[in-house]
N, C-alpha and C positions, 0 to 999 in steps of 0.2 A: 315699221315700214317694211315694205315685200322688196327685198331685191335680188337678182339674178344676178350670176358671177360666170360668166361664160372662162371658161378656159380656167376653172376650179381647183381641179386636181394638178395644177402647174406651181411652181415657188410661189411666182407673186399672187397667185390667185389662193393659194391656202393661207396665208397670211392675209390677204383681203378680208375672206369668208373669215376668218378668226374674230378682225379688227370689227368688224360689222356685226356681228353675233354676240360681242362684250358688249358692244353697245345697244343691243336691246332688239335688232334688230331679224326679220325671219330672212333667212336666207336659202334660196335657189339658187343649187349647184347645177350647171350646165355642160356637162361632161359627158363623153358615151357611156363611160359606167354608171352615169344616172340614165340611160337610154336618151338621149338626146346626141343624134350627130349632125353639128351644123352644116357638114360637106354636103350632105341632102338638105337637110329640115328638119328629116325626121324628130318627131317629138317636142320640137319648139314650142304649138302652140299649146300643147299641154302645159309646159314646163313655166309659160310666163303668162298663167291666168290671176290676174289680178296681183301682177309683177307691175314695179310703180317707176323700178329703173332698173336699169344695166349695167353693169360692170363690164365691160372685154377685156382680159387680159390674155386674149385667146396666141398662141404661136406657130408658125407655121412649118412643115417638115424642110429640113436643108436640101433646096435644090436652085437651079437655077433661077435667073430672074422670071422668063417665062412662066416658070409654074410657081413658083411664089406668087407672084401678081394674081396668078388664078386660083393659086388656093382662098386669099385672102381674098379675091374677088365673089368669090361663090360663100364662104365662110361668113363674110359678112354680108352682101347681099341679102341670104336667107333671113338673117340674123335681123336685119331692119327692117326687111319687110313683113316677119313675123311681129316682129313690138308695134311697127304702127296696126295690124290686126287688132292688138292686146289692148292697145291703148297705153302702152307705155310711155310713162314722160319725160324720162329723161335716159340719155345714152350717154356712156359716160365711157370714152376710149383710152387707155395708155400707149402712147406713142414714143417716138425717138426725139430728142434734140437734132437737129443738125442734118435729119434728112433730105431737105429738101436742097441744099446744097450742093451735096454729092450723088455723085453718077457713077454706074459702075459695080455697083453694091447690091444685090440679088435682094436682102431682107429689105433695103431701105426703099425699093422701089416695088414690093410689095404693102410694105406699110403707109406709103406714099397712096397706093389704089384704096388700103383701107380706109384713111383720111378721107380720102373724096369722095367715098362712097356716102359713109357718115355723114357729109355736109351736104350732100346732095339727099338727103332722106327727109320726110318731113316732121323726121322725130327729134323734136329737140334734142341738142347732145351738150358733152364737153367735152375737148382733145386734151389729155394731159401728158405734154412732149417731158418727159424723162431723161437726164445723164445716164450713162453706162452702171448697171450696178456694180457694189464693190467686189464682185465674186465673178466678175466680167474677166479680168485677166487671167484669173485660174480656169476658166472655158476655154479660152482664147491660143493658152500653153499648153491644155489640152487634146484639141484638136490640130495643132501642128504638132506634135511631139514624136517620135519617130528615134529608137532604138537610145532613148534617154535623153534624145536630143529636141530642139526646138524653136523652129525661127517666131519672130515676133515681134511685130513692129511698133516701132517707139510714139506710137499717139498719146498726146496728152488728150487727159480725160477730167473731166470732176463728180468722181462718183459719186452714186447716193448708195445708202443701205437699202436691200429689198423692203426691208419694216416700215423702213420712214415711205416708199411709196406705198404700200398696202396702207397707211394712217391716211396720208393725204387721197387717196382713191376712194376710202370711205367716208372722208368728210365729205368730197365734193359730191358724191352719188346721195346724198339725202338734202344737197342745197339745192339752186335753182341752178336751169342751163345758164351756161356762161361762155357757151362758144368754143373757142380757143383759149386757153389756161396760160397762166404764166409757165415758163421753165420749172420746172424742179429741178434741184442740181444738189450735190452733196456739198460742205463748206469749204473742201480744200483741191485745189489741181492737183494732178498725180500724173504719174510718169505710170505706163502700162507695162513696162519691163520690170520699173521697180516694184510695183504692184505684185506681179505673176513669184516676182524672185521671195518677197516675203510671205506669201501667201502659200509659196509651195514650205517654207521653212516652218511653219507653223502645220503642214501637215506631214512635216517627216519625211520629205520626197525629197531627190537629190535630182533634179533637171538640167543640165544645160541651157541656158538661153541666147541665143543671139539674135542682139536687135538689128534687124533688117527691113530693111520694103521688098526684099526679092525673097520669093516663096513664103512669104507670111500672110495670112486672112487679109488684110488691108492692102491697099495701094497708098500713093504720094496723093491723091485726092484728099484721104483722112490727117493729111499733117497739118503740121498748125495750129489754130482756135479753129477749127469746125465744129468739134466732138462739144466745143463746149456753151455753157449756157450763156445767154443775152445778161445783159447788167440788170436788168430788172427781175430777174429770177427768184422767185423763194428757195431759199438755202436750208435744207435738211438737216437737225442736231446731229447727227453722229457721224464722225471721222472715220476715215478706214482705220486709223489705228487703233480705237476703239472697237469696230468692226471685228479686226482681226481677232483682239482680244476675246470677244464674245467667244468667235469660232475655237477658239486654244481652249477658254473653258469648257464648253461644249462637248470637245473633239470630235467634232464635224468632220467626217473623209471627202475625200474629193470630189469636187462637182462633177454630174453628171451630164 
């Protein structure tokens, strides 16, 4: 089977194209270093001539909600209106859990446009709303971190491993459309401070954390169960504390 992987050259999209490729299958990287940039078109319809589906695992640059909504709205616009050109049959999105909930949040109300956009297309698709991954709090400690220090606030989460979604993304792009997907969520809740503090120990870093809602990435919107998935969810084999393990063998340096 032909399938495209828009946003290829990203974590969850090289791990996609890998999972898809073991399995037999020819894969279309959709990246500007393959000359394809969805912000125009350019080179889309080249790129998915007898493309049978889609992957997106496309991300959008950090800015406000305004222009996140616009990147994602031009991003993927092109993006559906090129496959149904193609004849592409099936569109197959990775999403957020728990977007729709919350307000306030620049990516979640970008990803919220890409949703609608998708549904509103006449190209068969499938949304599959995603937990946080487990390499989410080491982003997260990252980007607030400031002279070794680091606020960051206490959401619980239930991660999944990047792998287990690139498994599940490839299964679902060679079945039939399905609409809207169940949650995928990893097996265990997790505390996002505890998360960041073990995950930095595991890479040798020595950070300060303090969990707060005042100058941390999140607000009090994200407390609670939002982050997390519906009881009907499919639950992903691998723990973070498994997770972690991998990365220690590995010795994986820090997220970028």
């Amino acid at each position: 089977m032909r399938i495209a992987v828009a946003g290829a050259t990203g974590h969850i999209g090289k791990l996609t194209v890998a999972a898809l490729i073991r399995d037999g299958h020819e894969v279309v990287e959709i990246s500007r270093s393959q000359g394809v940039d969805l912000t125009t078109g350019e080179g889309l319809d080249k790129a998915l001539t007898e493309v049978q589906a889609v992957v997106d695992v496309t991300n959008a640059p950090v800015g406000d909600a305004d222009q996140t909504v616009d990147y994602f709205g031009r991003t993927t616009g092109h993006l559906v209106t090129a496959e149904e050109r193609a004849g592409v049959r099936h569109h197959v999105l990775l999403s957020i859990v728990g977007i729709h909930g919350i307000e306030g949040n620049a990516h979640y109300a970008g990803k919220r446009e890409q949703e609608r956009l998708v549904e509103a297309s006449p190209v068969p698709y499938t949304i599959v709303p995603a937990t946080q991954f487990h390499d989410f709090a080491e982003m997260v400690a990252g980007r607030t971190e400031y002279d070794g220090v680091s606020p960051i606030a206490p959401l619980l989460v239930q991660p999944i491993a990047p792998a287990d979604v690139a498994e599940v993304l490839a299964r679902v792009a060679v079945g039939e459309p399905r609409g809207r997907h169940v949650d995928i969520a990893g097996p265990e809740t997790q505390d996002l401070v505890d998360m960041a503090r073990r995950t930095l120990a595991v890479r040798g870093r020595s950070v300060k954390l303090v969990p707060t809602w005042d100058g941390a990435l999140f607000g009090l919107s994200m407390s609670g169960n939002v982050l997390l998935p519906d009881e009907n969810a499919w639950l992903a084999p691998t723990t973070f504390d498994e997770w972690l393990e991998q990365e220690l063998l590995a010795g994986v340096g820090p997220v970028e």
